[in-house]
C-alpha positions as CSV (number, residue, x, y, z in Angstrom):
1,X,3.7,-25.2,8.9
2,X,2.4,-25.3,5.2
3,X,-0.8,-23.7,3.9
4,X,-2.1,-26.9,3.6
5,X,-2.3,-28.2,6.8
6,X,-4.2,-24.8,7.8
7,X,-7.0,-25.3,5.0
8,X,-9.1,-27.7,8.0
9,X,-10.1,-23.7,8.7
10,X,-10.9,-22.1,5.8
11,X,-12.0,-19.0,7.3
12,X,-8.3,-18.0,8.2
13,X,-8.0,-17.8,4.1
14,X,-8.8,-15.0,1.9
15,X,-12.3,-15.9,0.1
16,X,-10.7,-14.3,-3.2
17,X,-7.5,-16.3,-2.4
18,X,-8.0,-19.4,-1.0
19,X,-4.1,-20.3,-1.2
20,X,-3.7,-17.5,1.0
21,X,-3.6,-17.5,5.1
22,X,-4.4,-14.0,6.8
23,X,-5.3,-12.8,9.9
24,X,-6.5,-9.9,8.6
25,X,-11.1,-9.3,8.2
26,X,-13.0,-6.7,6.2
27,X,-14.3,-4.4,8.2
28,X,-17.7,-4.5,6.6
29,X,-18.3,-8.3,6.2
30,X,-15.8,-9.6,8.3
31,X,-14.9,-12.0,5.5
32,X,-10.9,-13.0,5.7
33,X,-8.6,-11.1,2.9
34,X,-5.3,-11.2,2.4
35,X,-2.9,-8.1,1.9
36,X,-3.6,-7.7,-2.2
37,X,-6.9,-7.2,-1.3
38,X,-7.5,-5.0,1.3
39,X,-8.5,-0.9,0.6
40,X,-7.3,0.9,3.9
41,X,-10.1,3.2,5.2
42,X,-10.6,5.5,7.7
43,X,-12.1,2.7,10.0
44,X,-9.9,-0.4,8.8
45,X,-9.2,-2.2,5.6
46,X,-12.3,-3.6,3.3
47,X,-12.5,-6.1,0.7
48,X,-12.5,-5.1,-3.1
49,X,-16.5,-6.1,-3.3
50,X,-17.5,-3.8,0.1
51,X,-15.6,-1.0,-1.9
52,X,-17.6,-1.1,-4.5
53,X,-20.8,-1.4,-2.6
54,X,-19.7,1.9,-0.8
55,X,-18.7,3.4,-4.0
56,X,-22.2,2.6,-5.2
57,X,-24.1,3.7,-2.6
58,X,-22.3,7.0,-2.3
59,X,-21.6,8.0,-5.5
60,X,-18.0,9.0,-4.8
61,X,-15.1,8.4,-7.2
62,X,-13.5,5.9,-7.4
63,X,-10.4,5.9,-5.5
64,X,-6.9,6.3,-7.8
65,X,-4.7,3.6,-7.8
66,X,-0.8,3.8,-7.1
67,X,1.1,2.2,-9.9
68,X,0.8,-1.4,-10.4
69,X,4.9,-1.3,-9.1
70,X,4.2,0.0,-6.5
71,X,1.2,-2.0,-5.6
72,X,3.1,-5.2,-6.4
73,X,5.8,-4.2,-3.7
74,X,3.3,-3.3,-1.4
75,X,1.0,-6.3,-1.7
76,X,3.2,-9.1,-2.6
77,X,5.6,-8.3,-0.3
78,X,5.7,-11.2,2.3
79,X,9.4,-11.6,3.0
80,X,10.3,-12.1,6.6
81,X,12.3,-9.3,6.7
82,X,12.4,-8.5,10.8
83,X,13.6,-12.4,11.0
84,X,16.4,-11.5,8.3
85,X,17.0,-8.7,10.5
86,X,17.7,-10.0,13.5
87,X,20.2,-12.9,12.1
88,X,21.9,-10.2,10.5
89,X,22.3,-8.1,14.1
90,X,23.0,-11.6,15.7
91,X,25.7,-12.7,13.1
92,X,27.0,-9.2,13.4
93,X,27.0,-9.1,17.2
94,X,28.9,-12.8,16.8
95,X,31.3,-11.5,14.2
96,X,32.7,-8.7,16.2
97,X,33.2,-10.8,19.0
98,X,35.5,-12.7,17.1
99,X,37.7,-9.7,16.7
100,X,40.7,-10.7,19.6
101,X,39.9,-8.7,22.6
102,X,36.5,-8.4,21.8
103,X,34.4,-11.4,22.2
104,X,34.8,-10.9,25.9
105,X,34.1,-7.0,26.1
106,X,31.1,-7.6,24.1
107,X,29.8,-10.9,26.4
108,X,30.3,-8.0,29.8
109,X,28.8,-5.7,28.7
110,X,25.4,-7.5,26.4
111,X,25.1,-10.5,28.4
112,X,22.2,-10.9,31.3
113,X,24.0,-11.2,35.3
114,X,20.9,-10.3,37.1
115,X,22.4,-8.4,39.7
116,X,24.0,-5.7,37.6
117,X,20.1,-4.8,36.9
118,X,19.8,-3.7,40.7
119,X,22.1,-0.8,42.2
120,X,21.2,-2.1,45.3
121,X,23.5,-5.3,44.7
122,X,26.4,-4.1,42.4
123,X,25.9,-0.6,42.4
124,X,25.4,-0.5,38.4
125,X,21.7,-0.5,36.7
126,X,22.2,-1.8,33.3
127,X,18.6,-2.6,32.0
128,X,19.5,-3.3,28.3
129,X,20.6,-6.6,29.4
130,X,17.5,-8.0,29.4
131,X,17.3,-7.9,25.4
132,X,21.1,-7.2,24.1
133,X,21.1,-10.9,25.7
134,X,19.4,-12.4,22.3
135,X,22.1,-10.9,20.4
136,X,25.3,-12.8,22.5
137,X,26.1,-16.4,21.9
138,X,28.9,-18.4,23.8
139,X,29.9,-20.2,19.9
140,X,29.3,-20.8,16.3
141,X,27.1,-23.9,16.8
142,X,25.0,-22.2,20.0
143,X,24.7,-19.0,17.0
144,X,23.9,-21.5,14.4
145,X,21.1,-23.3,15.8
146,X,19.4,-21.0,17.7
147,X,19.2,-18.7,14.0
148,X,18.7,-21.6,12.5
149,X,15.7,-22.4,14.3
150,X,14.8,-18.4,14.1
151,X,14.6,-18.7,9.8
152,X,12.5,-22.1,10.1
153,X,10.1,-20.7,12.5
154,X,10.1,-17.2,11.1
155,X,9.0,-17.8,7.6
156,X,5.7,-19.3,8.9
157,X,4.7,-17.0,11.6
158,X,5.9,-13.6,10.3
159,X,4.1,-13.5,7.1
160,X,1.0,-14.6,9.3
161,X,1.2,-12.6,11.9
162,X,2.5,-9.2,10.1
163,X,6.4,-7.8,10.7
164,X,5.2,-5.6,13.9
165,X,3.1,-8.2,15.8
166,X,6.0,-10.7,14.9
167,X,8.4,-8.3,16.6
168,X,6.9,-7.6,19.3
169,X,6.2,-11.7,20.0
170,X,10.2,-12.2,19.7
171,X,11.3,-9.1,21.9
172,X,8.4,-10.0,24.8
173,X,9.5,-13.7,24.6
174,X,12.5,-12.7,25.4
175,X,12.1,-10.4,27.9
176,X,10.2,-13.8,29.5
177,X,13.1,-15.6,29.2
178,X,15.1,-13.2,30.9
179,X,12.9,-12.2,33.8
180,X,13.1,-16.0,34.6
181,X,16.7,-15.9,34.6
182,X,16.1,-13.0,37.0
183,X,13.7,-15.1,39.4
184,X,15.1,-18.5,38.9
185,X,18.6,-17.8,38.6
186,X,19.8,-14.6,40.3
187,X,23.7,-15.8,40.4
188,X,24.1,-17.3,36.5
189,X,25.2,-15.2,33.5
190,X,23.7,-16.3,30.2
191,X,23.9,-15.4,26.8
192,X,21.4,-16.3,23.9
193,X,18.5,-16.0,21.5
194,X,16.9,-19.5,23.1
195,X,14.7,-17.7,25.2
196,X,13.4,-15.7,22.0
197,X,13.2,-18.8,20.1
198,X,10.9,-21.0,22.5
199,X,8.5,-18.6,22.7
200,X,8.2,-18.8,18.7
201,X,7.8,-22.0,19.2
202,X,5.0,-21.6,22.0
203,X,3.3,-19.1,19.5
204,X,3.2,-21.0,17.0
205,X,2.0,-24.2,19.0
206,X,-1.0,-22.0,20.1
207,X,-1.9,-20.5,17.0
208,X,-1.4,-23.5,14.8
209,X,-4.0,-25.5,17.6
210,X,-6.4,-22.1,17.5
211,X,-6.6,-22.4,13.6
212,X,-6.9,-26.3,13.4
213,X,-3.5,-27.0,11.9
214,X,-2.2,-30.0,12.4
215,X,0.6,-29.4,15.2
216,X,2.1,-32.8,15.7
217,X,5.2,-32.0,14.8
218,X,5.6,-29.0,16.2
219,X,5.1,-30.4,19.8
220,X,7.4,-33.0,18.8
221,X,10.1,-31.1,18.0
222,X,9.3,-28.5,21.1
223,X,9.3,-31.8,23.5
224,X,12.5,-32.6,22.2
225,X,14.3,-29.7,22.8
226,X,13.1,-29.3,26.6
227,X,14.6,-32.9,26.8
228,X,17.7,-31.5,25.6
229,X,17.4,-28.3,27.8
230,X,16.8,-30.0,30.7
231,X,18.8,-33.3,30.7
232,X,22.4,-31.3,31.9
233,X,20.3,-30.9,35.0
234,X,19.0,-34.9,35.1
235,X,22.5,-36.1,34.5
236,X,24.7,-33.5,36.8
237,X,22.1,-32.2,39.5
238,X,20.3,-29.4,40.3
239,X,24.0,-27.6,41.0
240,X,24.9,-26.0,37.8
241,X,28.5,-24.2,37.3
242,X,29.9,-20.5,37.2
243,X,30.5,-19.1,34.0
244,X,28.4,-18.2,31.3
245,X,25.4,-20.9,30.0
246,X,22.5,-21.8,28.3
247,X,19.8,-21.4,31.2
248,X,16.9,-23.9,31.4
249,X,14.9,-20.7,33.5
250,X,15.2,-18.9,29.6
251,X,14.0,-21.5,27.9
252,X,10.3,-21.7,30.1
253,X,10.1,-18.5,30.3
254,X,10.4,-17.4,26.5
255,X,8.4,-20.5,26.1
256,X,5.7,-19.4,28.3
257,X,5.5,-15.9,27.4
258,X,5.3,-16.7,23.6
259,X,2.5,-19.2,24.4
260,X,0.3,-16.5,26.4
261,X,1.0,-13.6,23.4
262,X,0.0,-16.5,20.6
263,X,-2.9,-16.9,23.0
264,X,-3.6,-12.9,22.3
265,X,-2.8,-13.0,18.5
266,X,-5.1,-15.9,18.2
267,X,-8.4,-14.5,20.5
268,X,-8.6,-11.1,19.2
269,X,-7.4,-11.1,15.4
270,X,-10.6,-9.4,14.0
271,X,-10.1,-5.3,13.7
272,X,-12.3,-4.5,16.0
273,X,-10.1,-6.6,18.9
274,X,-7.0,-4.5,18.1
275,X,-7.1,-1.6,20.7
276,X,-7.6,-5.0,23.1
277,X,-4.6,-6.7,21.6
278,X,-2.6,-3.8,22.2
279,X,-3.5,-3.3,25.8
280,X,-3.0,-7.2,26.5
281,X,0.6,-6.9,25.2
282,X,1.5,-4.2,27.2
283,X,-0.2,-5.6,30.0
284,X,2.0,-8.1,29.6
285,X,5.0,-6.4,29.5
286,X,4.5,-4.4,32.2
287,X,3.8,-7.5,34.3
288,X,7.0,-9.2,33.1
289,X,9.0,-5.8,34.5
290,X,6.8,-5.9,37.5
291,X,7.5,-9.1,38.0
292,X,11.6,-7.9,38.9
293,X,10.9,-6.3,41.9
294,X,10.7,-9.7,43.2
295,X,14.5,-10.1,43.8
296,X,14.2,-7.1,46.2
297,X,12.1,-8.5,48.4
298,X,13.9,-12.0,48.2
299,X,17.4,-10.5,48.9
């Protein structure tokens, strides 16, 4: 999604960068500003000119600068680093398995079988499953894609949404992913980072409609891959095989789940939403865990 297609809302600009896209408001005028210009303050970041008004009014010092390196690394510094990050632990986690011996000592004990999370079925509580599944693919092109699609979608919604918030969108998307695996498929083991990836996908979606972007072809490209996820089941039936697979139940879920925290990015943005942002999210994920106990009632 390029900066152009998000100028139809100018506000989600900085007004002393218009070629810039934040999230980000002054806490005195509420005008948007983008990372070179905010002044962090005791109650939030301001814009240069509300700085100066304060300075003014107060008759305080000006406030000294760090050095212009520094302030360069500090400001400019937009690299998606937590979506490098994670293709480097999921490459890593692929290499190893590669080792002979290894691929299938590192698929038993990362990937997600839902009933080695409950003692109560196979006397083993192994929670980490739920998110050491991003990190195990069945093969290079499964690896390939799915960080594939991770860079793409990464180098439009982390630099938007800040490394932490865009961490925290990938980990709960998929934790959705893999509570559905839980409540839709208790019996299948499945490895992958496609639960993680279609909730990007749902994020951005919502986001990009919130801001007036032009989301076309993001719903076309999102349509096309829930063809692809769910045509196995249109052409073999509802069945499915053992074995480890790609699960249809990961893909809605992450999907979902990265639609409703978009949702929350979107509605409260402005600093003074940001204690509610952080209670929605973990409102969230403490509905997603709650949401396991359903097995033991089903079982």
């Amino acid at each position: 999604m390029s900066a152009s297609e998000l100028r139809s809302n100018p506000d989600n600009f900085c007004y002393r960068h218009p070629d810039r896209q934040s999230f980000v408001l002054c806490q005195r005028c509420l005008r948007t500003i983008c990372a070179e210009c905010q002044t962090q303050m005791p109650v939030g970041v301001i814009c240069p000119e509300c700085l100066r008004d304060q300075q003014k009014s107060s008759g305080a010092p000006r406030p000294r600068r760090a050095p212009r390196i520094l302030r360069a690394v500090r400001s400019d510094d937009s690299r998606p680093l937590v979506t490098y990050g994670i293709i480097g632990v999921t490459f890593f986690a692929f290499v190893v398995g590669l080792i002979p011996g290894a691929g299938a000592v590192v698929q038993s004990l990362l990937a997600l079988y839902p009933p080695l999370l409950y003692p109560q079925f196979s006397g083993t509580f192994q929670p980490w499953r739920l998110f050491t599944v991003l990190f195990v693919h069945s093969g290079f092109w499964h690896v390939g894609l799915n960080m594939l699609a991770l860079w793409m979608l990464g180098r439009s919604l982390e630099p938007m949404l800040g490394r932490g918030r865009f961490l925290w969108l990938y980990l709960l998307s998929g934790l959705g992913g893999s509570v559905a695996v839980v409540l839709f498929g208790f019996t299948s083991a499945v490895v992958g980072a496609s639960g993680a990836i279609f909730g990007l996908f749902g994020a951005l979606l919502v986001i990009g409609r919130h801001i007036g972007a032009n989301i076309t072809g993001i719903a076309v490209v999102l349509g096309i891959n829930l063809v692809i996820t769910f045509l196995p089941l249109l052409t073999s039936g509802l069945g499915g095989g053992g074995g480890v697979q790609i699960s249809w139940q990961a893909h809605v879920g992450g999907l979902a789940v990265g639609a409703l925290v978009g949702l929350i990015y979107a509605r409260t943005r402005t600093i003074r939403r940001r204690k509610l942002q952080i209670w929605l999210l973990g409102a969230t994920a403490a509905a997603l865990i709650a949401l396991l106990a359903v097995p033991l009632a089903l079982y």
